[in-house]
Jmol script that loads the backbone (N, CA, C; Angstrom):
load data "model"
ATOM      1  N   UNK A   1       0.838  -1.164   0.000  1.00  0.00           N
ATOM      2  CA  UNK A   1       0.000   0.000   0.000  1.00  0.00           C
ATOM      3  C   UNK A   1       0.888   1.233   0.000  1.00  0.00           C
ATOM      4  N   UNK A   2       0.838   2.564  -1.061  1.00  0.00           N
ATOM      5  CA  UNK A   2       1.383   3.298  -1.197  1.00  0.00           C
ATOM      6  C   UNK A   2       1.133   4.322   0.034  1.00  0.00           C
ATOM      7  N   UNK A   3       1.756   5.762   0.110  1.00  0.00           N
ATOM      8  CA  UNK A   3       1.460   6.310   0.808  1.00  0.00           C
ATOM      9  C   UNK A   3       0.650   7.341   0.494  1.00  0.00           C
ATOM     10  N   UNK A   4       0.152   7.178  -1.015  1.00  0.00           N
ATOM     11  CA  UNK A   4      -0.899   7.989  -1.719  1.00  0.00           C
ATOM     12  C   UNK A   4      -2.056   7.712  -1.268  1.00  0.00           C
ATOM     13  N   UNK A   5      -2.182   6.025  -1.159  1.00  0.00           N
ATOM     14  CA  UNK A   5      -3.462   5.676  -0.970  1.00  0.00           C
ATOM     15  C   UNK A   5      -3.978   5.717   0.360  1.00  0.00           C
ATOM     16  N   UNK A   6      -3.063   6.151   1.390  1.00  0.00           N
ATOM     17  CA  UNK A   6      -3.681   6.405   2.821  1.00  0.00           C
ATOM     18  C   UNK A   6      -4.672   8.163   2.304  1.00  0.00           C
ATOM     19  N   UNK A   7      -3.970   9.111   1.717  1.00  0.00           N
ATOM     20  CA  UNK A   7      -4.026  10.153   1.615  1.00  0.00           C
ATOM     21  C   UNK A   7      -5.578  10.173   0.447  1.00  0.00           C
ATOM     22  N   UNK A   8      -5.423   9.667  -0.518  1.00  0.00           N
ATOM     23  CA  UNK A   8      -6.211   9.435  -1.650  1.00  0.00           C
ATOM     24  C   UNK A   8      -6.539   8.156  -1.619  1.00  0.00           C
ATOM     25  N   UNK A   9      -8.532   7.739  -2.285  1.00  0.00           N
ATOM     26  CA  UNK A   9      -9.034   6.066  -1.729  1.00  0.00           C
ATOM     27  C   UNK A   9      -8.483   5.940  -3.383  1.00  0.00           C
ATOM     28  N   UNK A  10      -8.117   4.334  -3.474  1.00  0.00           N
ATOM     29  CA  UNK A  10      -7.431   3.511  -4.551  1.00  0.00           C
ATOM     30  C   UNK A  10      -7.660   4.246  -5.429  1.00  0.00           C
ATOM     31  N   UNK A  11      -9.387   4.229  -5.613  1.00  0.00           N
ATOM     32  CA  UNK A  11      -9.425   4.531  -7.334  1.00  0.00           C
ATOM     33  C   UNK A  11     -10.141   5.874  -7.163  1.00  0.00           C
ATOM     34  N   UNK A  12      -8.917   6.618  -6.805  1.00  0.00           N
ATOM     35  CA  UNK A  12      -8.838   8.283  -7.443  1.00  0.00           C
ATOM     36  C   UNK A  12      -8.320   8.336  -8.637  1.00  0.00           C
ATOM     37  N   UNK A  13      -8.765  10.022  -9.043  1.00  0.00           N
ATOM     38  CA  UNK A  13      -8.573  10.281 -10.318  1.00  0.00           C
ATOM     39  C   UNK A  13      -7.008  10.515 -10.444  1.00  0.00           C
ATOM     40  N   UNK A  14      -6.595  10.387 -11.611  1.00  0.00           N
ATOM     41  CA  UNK A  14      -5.021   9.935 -11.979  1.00  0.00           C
ATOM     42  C   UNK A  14      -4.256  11.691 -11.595  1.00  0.00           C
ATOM     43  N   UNK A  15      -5.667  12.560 -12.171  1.00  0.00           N
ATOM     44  CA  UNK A  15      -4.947  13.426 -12.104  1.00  0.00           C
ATOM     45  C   UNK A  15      -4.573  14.431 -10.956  1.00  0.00           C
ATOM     46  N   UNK A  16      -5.494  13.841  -9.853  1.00  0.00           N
ATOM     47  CA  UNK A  16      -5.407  14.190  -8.509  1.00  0.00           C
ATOM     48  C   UNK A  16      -4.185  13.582  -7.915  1.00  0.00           C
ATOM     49  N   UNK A  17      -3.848  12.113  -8.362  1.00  0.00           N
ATOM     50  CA  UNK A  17      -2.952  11.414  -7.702  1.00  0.00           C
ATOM     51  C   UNK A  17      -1.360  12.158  -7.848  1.00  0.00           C
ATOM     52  N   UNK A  18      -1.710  12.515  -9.645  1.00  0.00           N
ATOM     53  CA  UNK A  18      -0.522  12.700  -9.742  1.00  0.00           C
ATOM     54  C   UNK A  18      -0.144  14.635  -9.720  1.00  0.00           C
ATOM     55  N   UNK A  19      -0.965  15.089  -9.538  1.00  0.00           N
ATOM     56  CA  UNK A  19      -0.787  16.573  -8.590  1.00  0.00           C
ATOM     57  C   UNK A  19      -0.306  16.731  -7.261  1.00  0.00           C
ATOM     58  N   UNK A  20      -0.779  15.601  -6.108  1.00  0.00           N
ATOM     59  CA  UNK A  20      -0.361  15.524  -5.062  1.00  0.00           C
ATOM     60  C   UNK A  20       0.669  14.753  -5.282  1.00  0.00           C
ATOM     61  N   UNK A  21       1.474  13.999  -5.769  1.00  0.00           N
ATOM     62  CA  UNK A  21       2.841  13.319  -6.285  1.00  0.00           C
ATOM     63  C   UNK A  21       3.713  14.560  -6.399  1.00  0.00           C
ATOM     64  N   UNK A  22       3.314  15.404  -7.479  1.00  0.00           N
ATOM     65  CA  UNK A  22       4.174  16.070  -7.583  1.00  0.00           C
ATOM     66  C   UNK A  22       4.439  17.453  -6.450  1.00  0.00           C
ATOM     67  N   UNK A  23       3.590  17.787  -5.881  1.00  0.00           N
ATOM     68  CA  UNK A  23       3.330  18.509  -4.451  1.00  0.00           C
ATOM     69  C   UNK A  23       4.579  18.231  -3.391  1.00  0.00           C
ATOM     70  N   UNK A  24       3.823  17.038  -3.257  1.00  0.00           N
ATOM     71  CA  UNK A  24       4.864  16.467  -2.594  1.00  0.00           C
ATOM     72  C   UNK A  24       6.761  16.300  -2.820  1.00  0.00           C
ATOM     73  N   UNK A  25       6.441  16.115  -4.030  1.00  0.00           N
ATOM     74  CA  UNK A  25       8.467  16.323  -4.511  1.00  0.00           C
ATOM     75  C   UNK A  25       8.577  17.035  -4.135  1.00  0.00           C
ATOM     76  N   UNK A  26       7.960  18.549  -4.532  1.00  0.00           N
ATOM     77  CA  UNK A  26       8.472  20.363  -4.437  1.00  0.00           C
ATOM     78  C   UNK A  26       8.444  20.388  -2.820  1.00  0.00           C
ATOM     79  N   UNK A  27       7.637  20.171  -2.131  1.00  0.00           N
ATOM     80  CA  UNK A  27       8.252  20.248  -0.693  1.00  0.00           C
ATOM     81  C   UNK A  27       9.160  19.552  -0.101  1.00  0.00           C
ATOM     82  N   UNK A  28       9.681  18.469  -0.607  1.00  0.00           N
ATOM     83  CA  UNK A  28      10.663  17.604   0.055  1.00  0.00           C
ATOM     84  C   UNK A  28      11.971  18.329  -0.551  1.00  0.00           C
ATOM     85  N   UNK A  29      12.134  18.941  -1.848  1.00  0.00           N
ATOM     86  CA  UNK A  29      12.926  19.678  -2.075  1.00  0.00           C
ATOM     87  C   UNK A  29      13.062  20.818  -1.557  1.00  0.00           C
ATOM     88  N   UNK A  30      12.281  21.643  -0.931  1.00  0.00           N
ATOM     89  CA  UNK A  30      11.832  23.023  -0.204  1.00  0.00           C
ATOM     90  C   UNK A  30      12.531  22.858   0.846  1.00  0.00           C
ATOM     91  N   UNK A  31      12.685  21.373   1.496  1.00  0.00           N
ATOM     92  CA  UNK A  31      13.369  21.131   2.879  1.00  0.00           C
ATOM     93  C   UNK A  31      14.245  20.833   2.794  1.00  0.00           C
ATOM     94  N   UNK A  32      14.501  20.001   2.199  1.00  0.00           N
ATOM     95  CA  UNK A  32      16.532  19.791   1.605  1.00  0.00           C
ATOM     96  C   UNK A  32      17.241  20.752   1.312  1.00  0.00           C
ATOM     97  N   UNK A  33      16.407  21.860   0.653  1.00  0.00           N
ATOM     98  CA  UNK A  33      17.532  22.791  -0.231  1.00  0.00           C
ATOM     99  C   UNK A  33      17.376  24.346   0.931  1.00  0.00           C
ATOM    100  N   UNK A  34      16.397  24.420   1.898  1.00  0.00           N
ATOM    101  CA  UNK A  34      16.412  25.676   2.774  1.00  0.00           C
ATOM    102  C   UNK A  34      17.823  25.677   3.557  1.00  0.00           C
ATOM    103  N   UNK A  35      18.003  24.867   4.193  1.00  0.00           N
ATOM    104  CA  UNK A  35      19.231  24.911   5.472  1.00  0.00           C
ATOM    105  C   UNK A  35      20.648  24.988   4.006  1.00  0.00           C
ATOM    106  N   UNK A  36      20.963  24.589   3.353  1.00  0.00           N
ATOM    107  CA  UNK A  36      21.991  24.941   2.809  1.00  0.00           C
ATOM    108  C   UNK A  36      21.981  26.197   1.839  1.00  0.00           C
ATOM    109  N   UNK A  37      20.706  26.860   1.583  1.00  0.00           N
ATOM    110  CA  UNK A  37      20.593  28.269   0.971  1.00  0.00           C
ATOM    111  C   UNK A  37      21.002  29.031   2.206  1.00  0.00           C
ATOM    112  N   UNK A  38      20.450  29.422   3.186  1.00  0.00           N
ATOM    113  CA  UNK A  38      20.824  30.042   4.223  1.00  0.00           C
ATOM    114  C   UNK A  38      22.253  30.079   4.696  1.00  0.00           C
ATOM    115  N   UNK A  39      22.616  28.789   4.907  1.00  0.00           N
ATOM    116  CA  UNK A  39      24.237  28.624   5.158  1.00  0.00           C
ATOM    117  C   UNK A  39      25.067  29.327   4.689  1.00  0.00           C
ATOM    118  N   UNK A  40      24.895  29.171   3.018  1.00  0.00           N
ATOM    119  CA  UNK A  40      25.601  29.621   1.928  1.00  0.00           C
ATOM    120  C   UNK A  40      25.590  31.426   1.658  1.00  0.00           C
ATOM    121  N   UNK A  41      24.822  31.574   2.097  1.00  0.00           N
ATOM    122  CA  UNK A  41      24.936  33.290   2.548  1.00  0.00           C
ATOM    123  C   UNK A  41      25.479  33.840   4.009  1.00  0.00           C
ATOM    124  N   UNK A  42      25.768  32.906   4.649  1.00  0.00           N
ATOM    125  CA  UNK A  42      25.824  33.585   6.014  1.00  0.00           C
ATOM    126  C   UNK A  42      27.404  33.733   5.732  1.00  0.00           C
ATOM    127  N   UNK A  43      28.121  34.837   6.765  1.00  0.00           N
ATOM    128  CA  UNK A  43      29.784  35.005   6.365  1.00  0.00           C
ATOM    129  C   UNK A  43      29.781  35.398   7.897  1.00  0.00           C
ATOM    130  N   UNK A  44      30.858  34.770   8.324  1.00  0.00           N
ATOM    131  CA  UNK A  44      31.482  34.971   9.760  1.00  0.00           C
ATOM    132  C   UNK A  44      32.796  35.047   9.967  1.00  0.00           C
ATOM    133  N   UNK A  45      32.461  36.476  10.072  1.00  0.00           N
ATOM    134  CA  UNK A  45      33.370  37.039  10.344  1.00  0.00           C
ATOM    135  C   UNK A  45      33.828  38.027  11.691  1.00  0.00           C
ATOM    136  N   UNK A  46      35.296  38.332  12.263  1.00  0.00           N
ATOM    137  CA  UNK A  46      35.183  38.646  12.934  1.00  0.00           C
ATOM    138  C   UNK A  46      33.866  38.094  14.516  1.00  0.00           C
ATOM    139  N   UNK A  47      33.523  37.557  14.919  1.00  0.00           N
ATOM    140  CA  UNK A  47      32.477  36.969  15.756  1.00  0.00           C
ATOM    141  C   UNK A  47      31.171  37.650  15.014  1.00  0.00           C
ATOM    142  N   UNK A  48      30.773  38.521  14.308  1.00  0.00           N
ATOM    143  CA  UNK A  48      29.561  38.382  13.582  1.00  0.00           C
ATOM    144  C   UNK A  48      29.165  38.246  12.194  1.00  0.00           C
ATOM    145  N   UNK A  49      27.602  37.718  12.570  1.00  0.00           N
ATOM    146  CA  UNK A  49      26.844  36.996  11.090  1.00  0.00           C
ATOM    147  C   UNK A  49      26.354  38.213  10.317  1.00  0.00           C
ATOM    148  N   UNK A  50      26.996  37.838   9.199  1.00  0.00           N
ATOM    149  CA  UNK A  50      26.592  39.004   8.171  1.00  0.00           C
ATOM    150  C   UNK A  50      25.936  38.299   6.723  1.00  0.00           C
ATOM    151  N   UNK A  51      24.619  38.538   6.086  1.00  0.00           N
ATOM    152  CA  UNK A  51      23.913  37.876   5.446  1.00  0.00           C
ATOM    153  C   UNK A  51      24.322  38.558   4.359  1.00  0.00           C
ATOM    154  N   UNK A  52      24.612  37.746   3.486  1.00  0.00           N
ATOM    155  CA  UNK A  52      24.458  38.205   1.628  1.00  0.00           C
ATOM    156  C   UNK A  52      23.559  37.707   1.285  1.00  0.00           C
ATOM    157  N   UNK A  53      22.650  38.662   0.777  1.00  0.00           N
ATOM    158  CA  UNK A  53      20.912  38.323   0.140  1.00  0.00           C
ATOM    159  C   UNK A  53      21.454  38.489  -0.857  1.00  0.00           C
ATOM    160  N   UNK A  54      22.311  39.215  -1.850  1.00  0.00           N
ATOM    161  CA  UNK A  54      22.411  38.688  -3.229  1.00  0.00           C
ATOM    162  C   UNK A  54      22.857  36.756  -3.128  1.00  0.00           C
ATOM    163  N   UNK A  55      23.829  36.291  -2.549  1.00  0.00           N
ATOM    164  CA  UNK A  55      23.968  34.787  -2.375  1.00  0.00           C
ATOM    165  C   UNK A  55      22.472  34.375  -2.285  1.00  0.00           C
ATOM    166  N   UNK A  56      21.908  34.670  -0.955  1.00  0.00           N
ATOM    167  CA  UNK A  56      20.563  33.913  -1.019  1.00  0.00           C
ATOM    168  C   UNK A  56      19.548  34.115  -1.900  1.00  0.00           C
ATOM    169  N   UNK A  57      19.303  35.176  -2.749  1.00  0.00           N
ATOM    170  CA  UNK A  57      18.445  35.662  -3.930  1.00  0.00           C
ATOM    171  C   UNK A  57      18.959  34.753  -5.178  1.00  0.00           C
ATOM    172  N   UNK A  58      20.314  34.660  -5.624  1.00  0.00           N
ATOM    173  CA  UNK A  58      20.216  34.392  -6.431  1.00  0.00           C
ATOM    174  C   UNK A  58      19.814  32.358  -6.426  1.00  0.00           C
ATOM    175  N   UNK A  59      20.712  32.057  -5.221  1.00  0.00           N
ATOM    176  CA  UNK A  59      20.531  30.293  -4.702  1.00  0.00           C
ATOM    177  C   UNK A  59      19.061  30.001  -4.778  1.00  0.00           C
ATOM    178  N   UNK A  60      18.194  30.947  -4.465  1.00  0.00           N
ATOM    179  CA  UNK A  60      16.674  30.962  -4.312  1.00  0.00           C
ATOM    180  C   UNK A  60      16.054  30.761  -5.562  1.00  0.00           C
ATOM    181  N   UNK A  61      16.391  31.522  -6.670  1.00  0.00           N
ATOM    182  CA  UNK A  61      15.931  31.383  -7.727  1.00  0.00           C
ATOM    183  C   UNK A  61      16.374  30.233  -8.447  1.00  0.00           C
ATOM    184  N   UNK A  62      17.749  30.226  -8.666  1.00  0.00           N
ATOM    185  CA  UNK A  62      17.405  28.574  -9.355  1.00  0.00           C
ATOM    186  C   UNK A  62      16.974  27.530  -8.940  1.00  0.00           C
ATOM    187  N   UNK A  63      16.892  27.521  -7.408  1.00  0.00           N
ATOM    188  CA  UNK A  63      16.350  26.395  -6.863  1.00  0.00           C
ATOM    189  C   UNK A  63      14.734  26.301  -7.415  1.00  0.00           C
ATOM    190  N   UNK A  64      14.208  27.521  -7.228  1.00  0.00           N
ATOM    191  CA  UNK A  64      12.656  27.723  -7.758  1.00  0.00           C
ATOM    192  C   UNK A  64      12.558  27.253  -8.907  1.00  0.00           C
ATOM    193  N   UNK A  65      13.498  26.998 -10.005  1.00  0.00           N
ATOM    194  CA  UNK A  65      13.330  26.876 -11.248  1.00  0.00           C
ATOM    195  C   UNK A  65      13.530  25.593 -11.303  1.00  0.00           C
ATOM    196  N   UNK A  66      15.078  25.249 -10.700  1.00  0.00           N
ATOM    197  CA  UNK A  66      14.849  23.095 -10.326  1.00  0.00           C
ATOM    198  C   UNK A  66      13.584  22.277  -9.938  1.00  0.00           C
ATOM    199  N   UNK A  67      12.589  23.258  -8.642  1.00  0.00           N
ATOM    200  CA  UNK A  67      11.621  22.754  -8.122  1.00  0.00           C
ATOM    201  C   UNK A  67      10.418  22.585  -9.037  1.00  0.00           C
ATOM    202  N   UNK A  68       9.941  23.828  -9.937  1.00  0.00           N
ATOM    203  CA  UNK A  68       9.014  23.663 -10.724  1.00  0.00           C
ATOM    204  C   UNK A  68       9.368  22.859 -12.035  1.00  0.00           C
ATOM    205  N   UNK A  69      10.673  22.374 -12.593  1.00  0.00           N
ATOM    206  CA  UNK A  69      11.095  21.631 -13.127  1.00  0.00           C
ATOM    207  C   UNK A  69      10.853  20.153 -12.404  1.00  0.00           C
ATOM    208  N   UNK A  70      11.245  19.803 -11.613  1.00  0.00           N
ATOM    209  CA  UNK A  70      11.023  18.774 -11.050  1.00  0.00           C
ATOM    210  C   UNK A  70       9.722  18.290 -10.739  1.00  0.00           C
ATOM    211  N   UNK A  71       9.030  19.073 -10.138  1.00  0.00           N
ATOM    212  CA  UNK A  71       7.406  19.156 -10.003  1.00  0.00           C
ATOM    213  C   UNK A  71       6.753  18.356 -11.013  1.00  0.00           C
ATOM    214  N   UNK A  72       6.906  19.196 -12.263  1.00  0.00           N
ATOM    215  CA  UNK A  72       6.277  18.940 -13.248  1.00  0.00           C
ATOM    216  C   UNK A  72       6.384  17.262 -14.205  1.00  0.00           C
ATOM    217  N   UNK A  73       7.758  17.235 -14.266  1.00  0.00           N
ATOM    218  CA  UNK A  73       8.144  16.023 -14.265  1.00  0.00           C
ATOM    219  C   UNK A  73       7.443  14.989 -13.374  1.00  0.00           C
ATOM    220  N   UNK A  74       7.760  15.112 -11.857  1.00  0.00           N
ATOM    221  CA  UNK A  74       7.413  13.883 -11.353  1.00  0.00           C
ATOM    222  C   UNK A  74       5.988  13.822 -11.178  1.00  0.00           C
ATOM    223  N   UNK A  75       4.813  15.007 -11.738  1.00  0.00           N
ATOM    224  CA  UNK A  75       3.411  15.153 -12.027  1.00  0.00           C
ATOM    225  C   UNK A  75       3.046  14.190 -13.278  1.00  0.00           C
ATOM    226  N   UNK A  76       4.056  14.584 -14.376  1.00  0.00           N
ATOM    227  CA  UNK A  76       3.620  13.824 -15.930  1.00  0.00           C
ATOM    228  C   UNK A  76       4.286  12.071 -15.186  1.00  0.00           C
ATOM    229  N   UNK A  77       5.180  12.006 -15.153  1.00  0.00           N
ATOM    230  CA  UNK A  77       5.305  10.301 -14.321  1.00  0.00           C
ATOM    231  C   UNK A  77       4.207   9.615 -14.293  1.00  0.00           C
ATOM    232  N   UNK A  78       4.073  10.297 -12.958  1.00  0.00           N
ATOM    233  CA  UNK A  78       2.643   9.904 -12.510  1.00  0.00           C
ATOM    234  C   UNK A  78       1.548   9.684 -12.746  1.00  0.00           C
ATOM    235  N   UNK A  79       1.330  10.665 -13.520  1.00  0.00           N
ATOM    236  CA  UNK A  79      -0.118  10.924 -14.103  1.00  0.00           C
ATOM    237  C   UNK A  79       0.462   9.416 -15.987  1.00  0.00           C
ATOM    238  N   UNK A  80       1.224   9.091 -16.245  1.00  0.00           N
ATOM    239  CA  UNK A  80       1.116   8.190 -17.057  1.00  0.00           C
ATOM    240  C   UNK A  80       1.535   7.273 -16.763  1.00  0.00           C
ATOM    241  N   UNK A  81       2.312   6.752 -15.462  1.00  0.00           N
ATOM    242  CA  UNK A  81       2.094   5.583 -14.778  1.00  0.00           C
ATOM    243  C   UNK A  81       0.489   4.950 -14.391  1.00  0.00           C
ATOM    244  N   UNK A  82      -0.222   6.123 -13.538  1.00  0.00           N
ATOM    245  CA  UNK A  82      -1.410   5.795 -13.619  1.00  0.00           C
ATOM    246  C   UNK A  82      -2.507   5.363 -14.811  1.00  0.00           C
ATOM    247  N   UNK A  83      -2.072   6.200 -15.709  1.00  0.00           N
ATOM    248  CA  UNK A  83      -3.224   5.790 -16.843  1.00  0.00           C
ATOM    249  C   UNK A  83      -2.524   4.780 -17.996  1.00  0.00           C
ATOM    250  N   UNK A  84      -1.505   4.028 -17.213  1.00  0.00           N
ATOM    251  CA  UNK A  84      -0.998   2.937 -17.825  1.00  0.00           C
ATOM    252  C   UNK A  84      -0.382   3.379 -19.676  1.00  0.00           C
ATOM    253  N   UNK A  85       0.259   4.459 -19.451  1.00  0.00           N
ATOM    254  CA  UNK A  85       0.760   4.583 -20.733  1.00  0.00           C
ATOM    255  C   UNK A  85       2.113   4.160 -21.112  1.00  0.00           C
ATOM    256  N   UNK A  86       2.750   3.680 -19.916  1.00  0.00           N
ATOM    257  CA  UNK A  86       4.298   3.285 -20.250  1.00  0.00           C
ATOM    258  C   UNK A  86       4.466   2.324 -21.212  1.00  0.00           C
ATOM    259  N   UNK A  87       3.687   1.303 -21.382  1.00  0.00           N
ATOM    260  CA  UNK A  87       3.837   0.484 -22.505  1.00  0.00           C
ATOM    261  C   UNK A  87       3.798   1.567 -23.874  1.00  0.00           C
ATOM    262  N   UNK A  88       2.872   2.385 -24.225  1.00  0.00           N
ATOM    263  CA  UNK A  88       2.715   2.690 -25.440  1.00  0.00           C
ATOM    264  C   UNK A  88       3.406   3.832 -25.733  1.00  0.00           C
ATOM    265  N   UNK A  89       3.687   4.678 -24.594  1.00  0.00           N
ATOM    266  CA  UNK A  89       4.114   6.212 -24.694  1.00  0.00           C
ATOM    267  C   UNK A  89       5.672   6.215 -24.167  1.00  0.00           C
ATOM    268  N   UNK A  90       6.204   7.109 -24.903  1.00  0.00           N
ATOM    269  CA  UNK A  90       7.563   7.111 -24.407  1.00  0.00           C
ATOM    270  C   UNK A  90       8.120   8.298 -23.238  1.00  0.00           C
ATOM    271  N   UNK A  91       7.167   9.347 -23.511  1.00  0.00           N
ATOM    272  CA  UNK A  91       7.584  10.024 -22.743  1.00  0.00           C
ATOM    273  C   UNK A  91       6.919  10.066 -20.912  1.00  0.00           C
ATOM    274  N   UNK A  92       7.569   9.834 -20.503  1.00  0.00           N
ATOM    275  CA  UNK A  92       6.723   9.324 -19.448  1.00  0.00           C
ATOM    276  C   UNK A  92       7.250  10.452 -18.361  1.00  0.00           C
ATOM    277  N   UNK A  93       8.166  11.758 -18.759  1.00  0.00           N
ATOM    278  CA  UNK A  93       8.808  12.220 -17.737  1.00  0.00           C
ATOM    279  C   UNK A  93       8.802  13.708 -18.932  1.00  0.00           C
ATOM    280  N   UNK A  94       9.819  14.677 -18.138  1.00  0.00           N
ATOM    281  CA  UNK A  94      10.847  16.203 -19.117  1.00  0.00           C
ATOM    282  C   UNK A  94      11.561  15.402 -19.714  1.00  0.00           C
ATOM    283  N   UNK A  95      12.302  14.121 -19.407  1.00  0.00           N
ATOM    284  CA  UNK A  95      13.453  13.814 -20.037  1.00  0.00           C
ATOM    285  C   UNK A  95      13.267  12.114 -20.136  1.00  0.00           C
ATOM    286  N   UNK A  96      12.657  11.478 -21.372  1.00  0.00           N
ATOM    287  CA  UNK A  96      12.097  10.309 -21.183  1.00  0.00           C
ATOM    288  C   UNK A  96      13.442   9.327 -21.377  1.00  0.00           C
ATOM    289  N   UNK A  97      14.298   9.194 -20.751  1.00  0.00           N
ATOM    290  CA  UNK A  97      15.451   8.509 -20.893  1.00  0.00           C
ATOM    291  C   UNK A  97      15.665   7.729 -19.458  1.00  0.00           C
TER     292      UNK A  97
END
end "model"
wireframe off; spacefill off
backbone 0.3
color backbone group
């Protein structure tokens, strides 16, 4: 039993399943990638913390752009795992390889 199907009953719609699939990536990435954006701007020096928001502005944005990249991807997955297209369809992902 997946951990979709505690959340969603079996036979939900594919495209619900695979919206909350991909939901779910973008926040697990949201949490992996916060504590080392922050890090990566902080500079210590002398005994105090001094923040570079250009570091964290710019780390912020591509991450935003990995996440909705990723999102989307592991949404189309999903959504053609569910409707059983892997046999016929190739693209099953952004990058069907």
């Amino acid at each position: 039993m997946g951990v979709s199907n505690i959340i969603l009953p079996s036979m939900a719609d594919p495209k619900a399943t695979a919206w909350l699939e991909a939901l779910k990536e973008g926040g697990r990435l949201v949490l992996l990638a916060t504590l080392p954006t922050i890090l990566a701007g902080l500079s210590l020096t002398s005994g105090e913390i001094h923040i570079n928001w250009l570091i964290i502005r710019n780390l912020a944005l591509v991450e935003a752009i990995v996440f909705i990249l990723k999102m989307i991807d592991k949404g189309k997955f999903t959504y053609s795992k569910d409707t059983k297209k892997l046999e016929t369809d190739t693209s099953n992902g952004l990058v069907p390889f």
